[in-house]
Every structure is written in C-alpha cells, then in structure tokens.
SEROKOL-809120 format. One record per atom (N, C-alpha, C): x, y, z; atom name; residue number from 1; chain; residue in three letters. Coordinates in pm, 1 decimal, m for minus. Atoms other than C-alpha are relative to their C-alpha. Last residue first. Example, Ala and Ser with C-alpha at 12.3 -4.5 7.8 and 13.67 -1.06 7.14 Angstrom:
% SEROKOL-809120
NODE         px         py         pz   site   pos   unit   code
NODE      m82.0     m119.0       m6.0      N     2      A    Ser
NODE     1367.0     m106.0      714.0     CA     2      A    Ser
NODE      m77.0      109.0       73.0      C     2      A    Ser
NODE       89.0     m119.0        0.0      N     1      A    Ala
NODE     1230.0     m450.0      780.0     CA     1      A    Ala
NODE       90.0      120.0        0.0      C     1      A    Ala
//
This chain:
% SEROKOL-809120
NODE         px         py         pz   site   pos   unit   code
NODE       20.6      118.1      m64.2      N   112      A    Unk
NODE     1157.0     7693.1    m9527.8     CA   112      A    Unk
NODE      m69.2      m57.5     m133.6      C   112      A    Unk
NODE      132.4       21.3       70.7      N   111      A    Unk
NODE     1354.4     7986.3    m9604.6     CA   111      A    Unk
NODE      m44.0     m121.6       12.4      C   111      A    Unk
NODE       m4.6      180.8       84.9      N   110      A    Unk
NODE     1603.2     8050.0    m9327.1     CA   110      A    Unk
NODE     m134.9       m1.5      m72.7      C   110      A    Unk
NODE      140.1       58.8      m22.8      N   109      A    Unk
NODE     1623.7     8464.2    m9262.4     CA   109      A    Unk
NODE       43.7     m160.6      m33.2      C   109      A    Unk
NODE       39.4       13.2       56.3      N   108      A    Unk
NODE     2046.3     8569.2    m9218.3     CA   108      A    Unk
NODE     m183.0      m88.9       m4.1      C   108      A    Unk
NODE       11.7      129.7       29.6      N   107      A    Unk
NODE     2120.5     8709.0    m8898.1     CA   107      A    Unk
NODE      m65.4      m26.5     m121.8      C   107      A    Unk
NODE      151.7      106.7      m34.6      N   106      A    Unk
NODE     2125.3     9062.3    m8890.6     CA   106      A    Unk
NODE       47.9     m151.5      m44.4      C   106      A    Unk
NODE       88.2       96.0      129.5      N   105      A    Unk
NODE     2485.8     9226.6    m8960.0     CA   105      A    Unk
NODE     m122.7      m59.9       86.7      C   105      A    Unk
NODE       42.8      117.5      m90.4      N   104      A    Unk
NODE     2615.2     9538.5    m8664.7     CA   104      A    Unk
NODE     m119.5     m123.7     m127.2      C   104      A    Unk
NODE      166.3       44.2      m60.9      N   103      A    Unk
NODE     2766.5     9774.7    m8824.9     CA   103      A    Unk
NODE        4.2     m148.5       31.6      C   103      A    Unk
NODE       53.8      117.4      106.1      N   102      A    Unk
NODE     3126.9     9864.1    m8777.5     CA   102      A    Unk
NODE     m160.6       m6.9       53.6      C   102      A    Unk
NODE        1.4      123.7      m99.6      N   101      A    Unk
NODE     3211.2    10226.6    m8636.1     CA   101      A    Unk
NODE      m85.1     m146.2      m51.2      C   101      A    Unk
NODE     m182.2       49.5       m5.1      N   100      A    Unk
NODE     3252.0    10512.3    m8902.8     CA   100      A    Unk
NODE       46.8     m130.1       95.1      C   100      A    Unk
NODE      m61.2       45.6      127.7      N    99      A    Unk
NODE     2873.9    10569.1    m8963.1     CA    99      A    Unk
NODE      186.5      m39.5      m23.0      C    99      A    Unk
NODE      m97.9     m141.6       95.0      N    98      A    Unk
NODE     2787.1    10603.8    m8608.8     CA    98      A    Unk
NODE       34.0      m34.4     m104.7      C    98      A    Unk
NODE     m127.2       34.7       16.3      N    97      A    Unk
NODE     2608.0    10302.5    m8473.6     CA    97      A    Unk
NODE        9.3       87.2      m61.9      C    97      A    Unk
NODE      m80.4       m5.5       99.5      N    96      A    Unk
NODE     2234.6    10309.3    m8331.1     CA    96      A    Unk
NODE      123.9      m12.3        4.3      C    96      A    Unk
NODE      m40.2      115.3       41.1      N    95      A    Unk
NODE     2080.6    10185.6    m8008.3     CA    95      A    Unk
NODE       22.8      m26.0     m117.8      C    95      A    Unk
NODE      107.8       80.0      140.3      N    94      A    Unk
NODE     1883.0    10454.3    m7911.2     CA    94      A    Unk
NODE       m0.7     m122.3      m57.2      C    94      A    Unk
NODE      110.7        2.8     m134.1      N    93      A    Unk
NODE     2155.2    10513.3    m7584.3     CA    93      A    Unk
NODE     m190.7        5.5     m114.3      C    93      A    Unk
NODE       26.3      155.1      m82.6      N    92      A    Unk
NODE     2412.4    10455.1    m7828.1     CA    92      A    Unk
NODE      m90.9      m32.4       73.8      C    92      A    Unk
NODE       41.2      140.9      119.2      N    91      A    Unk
NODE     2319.7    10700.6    m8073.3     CA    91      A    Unk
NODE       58.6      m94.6       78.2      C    91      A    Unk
NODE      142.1        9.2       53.2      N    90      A    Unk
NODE     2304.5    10958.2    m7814.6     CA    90      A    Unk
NODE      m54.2     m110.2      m80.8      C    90      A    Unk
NODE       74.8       19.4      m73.3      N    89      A    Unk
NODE     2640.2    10915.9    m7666.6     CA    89      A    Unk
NODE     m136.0      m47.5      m24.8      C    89      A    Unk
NODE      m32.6      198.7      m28.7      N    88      A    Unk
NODE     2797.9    10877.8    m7990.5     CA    88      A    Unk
NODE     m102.9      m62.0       98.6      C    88      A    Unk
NODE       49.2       51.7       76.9      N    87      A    Unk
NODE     2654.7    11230.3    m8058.5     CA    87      A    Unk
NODE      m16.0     m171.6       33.5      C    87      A    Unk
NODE      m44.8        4.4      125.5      N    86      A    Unk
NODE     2772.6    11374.0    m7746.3     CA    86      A    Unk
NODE      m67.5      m62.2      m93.6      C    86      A    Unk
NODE      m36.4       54.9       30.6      N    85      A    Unk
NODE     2519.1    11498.3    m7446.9     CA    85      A    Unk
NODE      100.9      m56.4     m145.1      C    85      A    Unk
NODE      m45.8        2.9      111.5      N    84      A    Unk
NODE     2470.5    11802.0    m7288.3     CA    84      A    Unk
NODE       67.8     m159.3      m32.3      C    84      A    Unk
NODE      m47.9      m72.2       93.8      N    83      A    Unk
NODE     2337.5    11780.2    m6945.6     CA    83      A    Unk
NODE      m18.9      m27.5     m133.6      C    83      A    Unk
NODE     m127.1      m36.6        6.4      N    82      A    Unk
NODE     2355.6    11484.7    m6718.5     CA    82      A    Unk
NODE       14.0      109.0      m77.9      C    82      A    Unk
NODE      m97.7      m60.3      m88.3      N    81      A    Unk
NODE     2051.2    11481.3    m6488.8     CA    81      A    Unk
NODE      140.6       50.2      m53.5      C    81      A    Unk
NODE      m14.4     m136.0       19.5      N    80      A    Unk
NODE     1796.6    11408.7    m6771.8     CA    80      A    Unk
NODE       58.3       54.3       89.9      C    80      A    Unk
NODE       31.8      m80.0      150.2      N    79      A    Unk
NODE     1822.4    11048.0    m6943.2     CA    79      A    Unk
NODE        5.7      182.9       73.3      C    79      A    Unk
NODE      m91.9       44.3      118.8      N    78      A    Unk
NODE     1977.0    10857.7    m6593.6     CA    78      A    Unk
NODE      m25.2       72.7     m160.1      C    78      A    Unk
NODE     m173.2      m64.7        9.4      N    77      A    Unk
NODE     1914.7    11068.0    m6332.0     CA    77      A    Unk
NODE       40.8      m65.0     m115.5      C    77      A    Unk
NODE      m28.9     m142.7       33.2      N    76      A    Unk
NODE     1514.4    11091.6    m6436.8     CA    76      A    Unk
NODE      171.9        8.5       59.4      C    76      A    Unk
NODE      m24.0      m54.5      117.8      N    75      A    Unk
NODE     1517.8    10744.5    m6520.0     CA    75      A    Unk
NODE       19.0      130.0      m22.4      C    75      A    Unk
NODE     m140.5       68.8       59.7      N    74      A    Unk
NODE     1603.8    10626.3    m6184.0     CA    74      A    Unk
NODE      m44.1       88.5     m110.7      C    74      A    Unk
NODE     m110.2      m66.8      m67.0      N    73      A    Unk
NODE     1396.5    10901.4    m5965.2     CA    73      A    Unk
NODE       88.3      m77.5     m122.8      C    73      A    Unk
NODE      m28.3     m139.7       73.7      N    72      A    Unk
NODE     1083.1    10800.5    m6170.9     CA    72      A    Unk
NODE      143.2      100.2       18.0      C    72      A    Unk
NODE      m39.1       26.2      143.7      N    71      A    Unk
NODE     1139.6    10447.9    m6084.9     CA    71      A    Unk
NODE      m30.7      123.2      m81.1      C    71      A    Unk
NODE     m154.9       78.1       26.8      N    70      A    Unk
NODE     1174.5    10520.8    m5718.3     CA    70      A    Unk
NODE       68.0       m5.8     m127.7      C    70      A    Unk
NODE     m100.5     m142.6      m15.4      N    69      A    Unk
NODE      817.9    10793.9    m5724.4     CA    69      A    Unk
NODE      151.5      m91.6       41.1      C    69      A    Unk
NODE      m11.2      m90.9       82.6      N    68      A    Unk
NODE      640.1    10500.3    m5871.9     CA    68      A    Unk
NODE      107.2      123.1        3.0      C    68      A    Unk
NODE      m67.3       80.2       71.6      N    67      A    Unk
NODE      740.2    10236.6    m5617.3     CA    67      A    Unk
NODE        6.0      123.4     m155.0      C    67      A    Unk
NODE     m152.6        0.9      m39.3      N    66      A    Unk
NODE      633.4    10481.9    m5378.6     CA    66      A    Unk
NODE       70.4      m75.2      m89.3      C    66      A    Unk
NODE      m99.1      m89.1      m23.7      N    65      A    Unk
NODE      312.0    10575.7    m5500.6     CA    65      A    Unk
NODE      173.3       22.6        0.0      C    65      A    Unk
NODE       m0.1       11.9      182.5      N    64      A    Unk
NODE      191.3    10184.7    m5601.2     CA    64      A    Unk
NODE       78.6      195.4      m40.2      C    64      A    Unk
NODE     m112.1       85.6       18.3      N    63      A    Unk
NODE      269.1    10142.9    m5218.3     CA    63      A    Unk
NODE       13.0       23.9     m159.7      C    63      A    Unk
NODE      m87.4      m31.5     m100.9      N    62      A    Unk
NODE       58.7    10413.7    m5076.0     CA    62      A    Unk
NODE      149.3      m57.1      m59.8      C    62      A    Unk
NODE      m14.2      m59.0       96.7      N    61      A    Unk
NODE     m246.5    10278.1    m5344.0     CA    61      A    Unk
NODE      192.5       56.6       48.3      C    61      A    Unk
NODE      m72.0       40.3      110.7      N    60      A    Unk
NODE     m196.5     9949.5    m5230.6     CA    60      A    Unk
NODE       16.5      158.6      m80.5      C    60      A    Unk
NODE     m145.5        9.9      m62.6      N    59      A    Unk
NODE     m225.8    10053.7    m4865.0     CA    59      A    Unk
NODE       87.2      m31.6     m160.7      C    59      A    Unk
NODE      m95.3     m198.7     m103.4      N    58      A    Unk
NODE     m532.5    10319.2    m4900.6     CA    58      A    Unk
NODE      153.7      m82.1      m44.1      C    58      A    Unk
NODE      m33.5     m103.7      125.1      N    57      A    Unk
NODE     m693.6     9997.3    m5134.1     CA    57      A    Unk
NODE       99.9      123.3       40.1      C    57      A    Unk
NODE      m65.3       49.4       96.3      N    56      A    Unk
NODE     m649.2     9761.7    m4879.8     CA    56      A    Unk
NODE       46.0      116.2     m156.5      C    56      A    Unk
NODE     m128.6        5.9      m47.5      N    55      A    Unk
NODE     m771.5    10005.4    m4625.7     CA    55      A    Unk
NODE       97.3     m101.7      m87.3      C    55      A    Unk
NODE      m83.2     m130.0        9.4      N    54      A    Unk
NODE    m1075.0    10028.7    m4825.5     CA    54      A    Unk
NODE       71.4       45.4       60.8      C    54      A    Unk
NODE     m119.7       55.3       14.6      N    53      A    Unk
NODE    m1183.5     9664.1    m4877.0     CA    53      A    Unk
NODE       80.5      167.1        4.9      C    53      A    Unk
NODE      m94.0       54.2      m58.4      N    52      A    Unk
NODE    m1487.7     9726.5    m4703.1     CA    52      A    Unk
NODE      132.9      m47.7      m35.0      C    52      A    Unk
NODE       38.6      122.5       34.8      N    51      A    Unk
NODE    m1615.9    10058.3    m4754.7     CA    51      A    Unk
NODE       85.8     m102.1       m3.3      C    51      A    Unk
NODE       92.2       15.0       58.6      N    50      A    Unk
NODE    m1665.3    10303.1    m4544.3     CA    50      A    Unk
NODE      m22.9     m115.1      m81.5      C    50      A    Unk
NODE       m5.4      m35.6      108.4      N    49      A    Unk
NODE    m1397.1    10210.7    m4320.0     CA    49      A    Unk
NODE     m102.6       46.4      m34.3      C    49      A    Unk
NODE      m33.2     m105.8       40.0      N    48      A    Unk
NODE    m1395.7    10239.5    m3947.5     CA    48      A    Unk
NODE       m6.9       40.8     m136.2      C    48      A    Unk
NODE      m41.9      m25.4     m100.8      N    47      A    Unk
NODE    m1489.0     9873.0    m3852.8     CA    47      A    Unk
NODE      m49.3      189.7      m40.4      C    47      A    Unk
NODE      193.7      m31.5       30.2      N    46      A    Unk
NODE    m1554.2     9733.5    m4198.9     CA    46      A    Unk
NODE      m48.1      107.7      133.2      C    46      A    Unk
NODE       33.9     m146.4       75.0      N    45      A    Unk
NODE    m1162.6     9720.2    m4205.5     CA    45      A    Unk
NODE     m131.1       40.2       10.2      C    45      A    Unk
NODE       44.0       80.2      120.6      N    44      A    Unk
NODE    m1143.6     9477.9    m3865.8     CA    44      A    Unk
NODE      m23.3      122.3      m98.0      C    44      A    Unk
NODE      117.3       72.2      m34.8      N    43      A    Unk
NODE     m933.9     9469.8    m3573.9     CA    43      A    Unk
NODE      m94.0      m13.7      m90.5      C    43      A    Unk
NODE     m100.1      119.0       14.4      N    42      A    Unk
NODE     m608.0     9603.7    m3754.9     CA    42      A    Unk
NODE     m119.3      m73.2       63.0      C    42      A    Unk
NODE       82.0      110.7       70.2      N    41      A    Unk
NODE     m780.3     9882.8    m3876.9     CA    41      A    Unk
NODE      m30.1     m109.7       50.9      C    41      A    Unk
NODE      112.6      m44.4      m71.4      N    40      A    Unk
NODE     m624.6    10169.2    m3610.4     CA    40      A    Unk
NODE      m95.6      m53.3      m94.5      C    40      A    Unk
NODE       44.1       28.4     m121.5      N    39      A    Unk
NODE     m316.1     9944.5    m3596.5     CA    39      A    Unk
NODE     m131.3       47.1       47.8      C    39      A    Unk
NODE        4.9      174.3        0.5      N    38      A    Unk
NODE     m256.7     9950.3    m3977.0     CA    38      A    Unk
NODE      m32.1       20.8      177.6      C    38      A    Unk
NODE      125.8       29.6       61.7      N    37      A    Unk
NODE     m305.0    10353.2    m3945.5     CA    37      A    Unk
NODE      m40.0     m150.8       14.0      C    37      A    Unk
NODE      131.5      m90.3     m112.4      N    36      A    Unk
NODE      m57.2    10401.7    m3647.5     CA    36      A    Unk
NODE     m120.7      m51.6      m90.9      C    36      A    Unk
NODE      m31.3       96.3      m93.0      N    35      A    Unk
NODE      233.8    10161.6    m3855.8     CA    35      A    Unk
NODE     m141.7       25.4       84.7      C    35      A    Unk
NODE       43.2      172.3       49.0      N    34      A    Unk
NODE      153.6    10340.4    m4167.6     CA    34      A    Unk
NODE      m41.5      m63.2      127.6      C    34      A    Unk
NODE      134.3      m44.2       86.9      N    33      A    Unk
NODE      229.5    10696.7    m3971.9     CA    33      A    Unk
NODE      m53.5     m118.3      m49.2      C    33      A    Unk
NODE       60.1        0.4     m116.6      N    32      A    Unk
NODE      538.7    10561.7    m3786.9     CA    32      A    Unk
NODE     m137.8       17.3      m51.3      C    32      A    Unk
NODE       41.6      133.6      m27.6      N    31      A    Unk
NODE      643.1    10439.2    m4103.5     CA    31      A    Unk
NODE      m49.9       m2.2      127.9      C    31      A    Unk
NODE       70.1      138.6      100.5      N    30      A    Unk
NODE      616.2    10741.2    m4253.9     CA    30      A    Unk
NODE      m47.8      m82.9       52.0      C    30      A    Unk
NODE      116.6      m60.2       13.1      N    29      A    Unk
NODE      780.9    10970.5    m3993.3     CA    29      A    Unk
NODE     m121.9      m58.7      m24.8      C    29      A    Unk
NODE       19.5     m119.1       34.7      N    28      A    Unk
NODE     1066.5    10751.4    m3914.8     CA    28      A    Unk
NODE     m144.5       55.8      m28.8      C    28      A    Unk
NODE       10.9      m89.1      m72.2      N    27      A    Unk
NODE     1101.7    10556.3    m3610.2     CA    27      A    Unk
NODE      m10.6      112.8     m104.5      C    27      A    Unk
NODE       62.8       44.6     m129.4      N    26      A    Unk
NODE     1170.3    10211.8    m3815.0     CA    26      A    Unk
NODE       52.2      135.6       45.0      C    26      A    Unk
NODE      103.5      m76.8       17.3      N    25      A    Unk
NODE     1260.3    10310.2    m4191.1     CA    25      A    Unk
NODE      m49.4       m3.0      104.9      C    25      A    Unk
NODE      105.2       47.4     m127.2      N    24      A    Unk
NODE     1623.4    10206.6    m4151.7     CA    24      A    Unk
NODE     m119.2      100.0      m49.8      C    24      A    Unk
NODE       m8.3       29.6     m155.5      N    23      A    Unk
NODE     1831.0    10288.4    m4464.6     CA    23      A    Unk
NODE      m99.9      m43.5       54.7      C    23      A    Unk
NODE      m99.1       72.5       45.1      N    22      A    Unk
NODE     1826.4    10394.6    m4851.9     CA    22      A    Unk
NODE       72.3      m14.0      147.6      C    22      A    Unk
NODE      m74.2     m101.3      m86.0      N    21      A    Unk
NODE     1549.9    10687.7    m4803.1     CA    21      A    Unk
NODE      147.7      m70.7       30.7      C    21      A    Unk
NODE        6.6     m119.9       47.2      N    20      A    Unk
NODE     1362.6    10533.9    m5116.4     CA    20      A    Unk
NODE       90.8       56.7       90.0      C    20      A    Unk
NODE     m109.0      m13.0      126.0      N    19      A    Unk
NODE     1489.5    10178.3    m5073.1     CA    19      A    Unk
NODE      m20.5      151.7      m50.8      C    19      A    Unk
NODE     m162.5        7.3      m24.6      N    18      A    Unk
NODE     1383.1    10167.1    m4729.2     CA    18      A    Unk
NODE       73.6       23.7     m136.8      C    18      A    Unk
NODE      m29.4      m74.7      m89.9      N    17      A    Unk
NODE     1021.1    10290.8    m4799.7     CA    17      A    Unk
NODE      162.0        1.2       38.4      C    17      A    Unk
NODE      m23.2     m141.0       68.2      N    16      A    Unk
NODE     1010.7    10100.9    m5064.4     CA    16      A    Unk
NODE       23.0      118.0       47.9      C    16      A    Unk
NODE      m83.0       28.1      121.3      N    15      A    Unk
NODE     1032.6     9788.7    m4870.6     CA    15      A    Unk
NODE        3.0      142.8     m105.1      C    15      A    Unk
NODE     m146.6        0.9      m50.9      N    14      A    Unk
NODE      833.5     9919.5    m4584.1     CA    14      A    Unk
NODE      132.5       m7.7     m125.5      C    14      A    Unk
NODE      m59.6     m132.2       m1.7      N    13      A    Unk
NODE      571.7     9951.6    m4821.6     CA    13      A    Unk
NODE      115.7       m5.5       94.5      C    13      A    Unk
NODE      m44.3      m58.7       93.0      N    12      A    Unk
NODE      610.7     9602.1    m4883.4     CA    12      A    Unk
NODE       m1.8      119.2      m16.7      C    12      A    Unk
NODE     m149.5       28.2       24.1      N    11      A    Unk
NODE      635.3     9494.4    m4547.5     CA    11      A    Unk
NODE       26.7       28.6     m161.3      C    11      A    Unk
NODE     m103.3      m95.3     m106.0      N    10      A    Unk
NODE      320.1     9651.5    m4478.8     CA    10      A    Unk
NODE       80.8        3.0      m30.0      C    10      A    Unk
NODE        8.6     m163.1       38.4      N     9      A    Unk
NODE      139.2     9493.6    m4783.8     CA     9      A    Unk
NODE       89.0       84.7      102.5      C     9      A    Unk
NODE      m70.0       13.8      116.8      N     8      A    Unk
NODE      262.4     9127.5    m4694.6     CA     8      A    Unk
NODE       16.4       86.5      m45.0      C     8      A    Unk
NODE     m137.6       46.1      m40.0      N     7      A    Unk
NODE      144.6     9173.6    m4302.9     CA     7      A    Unk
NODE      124.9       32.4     m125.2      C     7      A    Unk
NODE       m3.5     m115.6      m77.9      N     6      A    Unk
NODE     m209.5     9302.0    m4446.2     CA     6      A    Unk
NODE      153.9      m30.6       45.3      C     6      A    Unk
NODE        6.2     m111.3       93.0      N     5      A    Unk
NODE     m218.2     9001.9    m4637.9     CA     5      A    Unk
NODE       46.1      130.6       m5.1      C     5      A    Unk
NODE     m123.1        2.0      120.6      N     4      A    Unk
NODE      m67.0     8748.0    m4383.2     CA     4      A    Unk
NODE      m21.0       69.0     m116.1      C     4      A    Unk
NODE     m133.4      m89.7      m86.6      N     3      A    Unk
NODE     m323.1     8932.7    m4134.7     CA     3      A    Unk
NODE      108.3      m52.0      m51.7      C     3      A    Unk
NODE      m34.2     m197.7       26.1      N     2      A    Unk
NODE     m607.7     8847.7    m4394.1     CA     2      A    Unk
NODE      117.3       38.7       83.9      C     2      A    Unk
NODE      m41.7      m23.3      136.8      N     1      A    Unk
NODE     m531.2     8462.4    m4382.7     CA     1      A    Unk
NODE        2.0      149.8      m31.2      C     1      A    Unk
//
C-alpha cells in the first residue's frame, strides 16, 4: 500500500513536471533527480530520514511547488503580460458594462 502512495506522488510530480516544460520529462534534470531520491528511500523512509514521514513531506512539498509555479505562470500572462489595457477591456474582465451597452436585469426576488 505505501508503494501505490509513493508511485501516486511520483507520477504526480511527473505530471507537473510535463505540463511545466510541455513535453517528455524522462532524462531531464528533475526527473532524473526525483527518480535518484525515490530510489535512495524506496526501501524504507525511517531508513535515512529523520523523521518518518519525511520523504512524503519532501515529495508533497516538490509537488505543491510546481503546481504553484504553473498557476502563477497562467495568471501572470493573463492580467500582466499585455500592457495597456482599454476601458471595455477592463470592465469586462471585473464584470461590469459600459454605460452605452445594455445592462444586464437580475431576476426578479419571489416573495413567499
């Protein structure tokens, strides 16, 4: 049951790993690096660790990194890569309406 844990965490840094460099992650730096650490646990964490869930923690933190530094990449092209923006622009991306473009009615409340 721990080596489908350890198995599940790999393949999910892998998984971010491919979606950060947006290809093969097999022979690169990284995953050669992961791949070396998970093999120098892989007999037991208590082994080498200090303490014992602390290759779990190394792999979640590794992974909570990478997923972070993906979703910082999206929002930073999408709100601050383009420049100067127009008004319209702006008030759409708030989710207002320009005073010359129809508003948008609320549903009326039902009184009960």
């Amino acid at each position: 049951m721990a080596l489908t844990g350890a198995l599940k965490q790999l393949r999910g840094i892998a998984s971010e790993l491919r979606q950060a460099n947006v290809g093969k992650v097999q022979g690169t730096q990284g995953m050669n690096y992961i791949m070396n650490e998970f093999r120098k646990h892989s007999t037991t964490q208590e082994l080498l660790c200090k303490q014992q869930q602390e290759m779990q923690y190394m792999v979640d933190t590794y992974k909570t990194y990478l997923e972070s530094q993906r979703n910082w990449k999206i929002l930073n092209d999408e709100y601050h890569a383009r420049g100067e923006r127009t008004v319209s622009q702006t008030a759409k991306m708030v989710g207002f309406n320009l005073p010359h473009e129809p508003k948008i009615l609320r549903k009326p409340k039902v009184k009960k």
